[in-house]
C-alpha positions in Angstrom: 22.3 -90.9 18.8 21.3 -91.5 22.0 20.7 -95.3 22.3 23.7 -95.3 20.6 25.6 -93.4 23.6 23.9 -95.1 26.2 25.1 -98.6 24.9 28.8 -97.3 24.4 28.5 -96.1 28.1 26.8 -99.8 29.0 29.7 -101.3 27.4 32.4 -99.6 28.7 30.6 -100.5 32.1 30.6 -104.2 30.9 34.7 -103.9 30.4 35.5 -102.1 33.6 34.0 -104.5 35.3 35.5 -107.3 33.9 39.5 -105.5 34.3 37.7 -105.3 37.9 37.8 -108.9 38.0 41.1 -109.7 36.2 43.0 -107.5 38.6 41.5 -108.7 41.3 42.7 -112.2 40.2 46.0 -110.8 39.6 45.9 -109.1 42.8 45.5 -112.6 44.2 48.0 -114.4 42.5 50.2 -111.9 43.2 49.7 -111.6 46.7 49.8 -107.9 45.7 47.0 -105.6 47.8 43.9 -103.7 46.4 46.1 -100.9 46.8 48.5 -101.2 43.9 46.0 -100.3 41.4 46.0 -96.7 40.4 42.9 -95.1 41.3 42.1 -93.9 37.8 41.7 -98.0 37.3 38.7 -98.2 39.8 36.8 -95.8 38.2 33.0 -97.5 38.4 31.5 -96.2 34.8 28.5 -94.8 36.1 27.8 -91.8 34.6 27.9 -88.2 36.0 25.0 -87.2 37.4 22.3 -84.9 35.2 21.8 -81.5 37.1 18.0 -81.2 37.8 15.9 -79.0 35.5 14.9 -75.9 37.3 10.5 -75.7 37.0 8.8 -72.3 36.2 5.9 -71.3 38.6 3.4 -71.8 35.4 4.9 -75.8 34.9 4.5 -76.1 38.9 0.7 -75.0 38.5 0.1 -76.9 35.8 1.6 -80.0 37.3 0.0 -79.3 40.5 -3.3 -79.0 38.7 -3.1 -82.4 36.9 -2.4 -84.3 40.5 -5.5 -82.4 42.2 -7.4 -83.5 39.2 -6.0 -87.6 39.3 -6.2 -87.8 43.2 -10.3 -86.3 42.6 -11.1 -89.2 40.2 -9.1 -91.5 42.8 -11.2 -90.6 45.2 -14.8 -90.3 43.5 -13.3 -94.1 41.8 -13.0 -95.4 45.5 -16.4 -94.0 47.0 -18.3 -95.4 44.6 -16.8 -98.8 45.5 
C-alpha cells in the first residue's frame, strides 16, 4: 500500500511539474507575469513533513549502547592496523 502511495505522490510530482512548464510557456507567450497564476497552482508536491517520533529513555540507552559498542571495535579495528 505504501509503494503504491509513494508512486501516486511521485506522479503527481511528475504532472505539476510539467503544468509548471506549460504555464510558464503560456506565461511567455502571453506576455502575461508569474503572477497570474493562482497560488494553489504553484503548489510544489512535496509532501508534508512526518513529525519526529518522540524516543523513550530505555530506546535512547539502548541506542547509545550499540554506538559505544561500534565506535570500541572501530577503535580496537584501527590500533591493530
Amino acid at each position: 500500500m505504501d509503494a503504491i502511495i509513494d508512486n501516486l505522490r511521485a506522479e503527481r510530482a511528475t504532472l505539476l511539474a510539467a503544468i509548471g512548464k506549460i504555464d510558464a510557456a503560456l506565461a511567455a507567450l502571453t506576455g502575461a507575469g508569474p503572477k497570474a497564476e493562482p497560488a494553489a497552482a504553484t503548489d510544489t508536491g512535496a509532501a508534508p513533513r512526518r513529525r519526529r517520533r518522540k524516543m523513550t529513555d530505555e530506546q535512547k540507552r539502548a541506542i547509545s549502547a550499540r554506538m559505544k559498542k561500534s565506535w570500541a571495535a572501530r577503535k580496537r579495528k584501527a590500533a591493530r592496523q
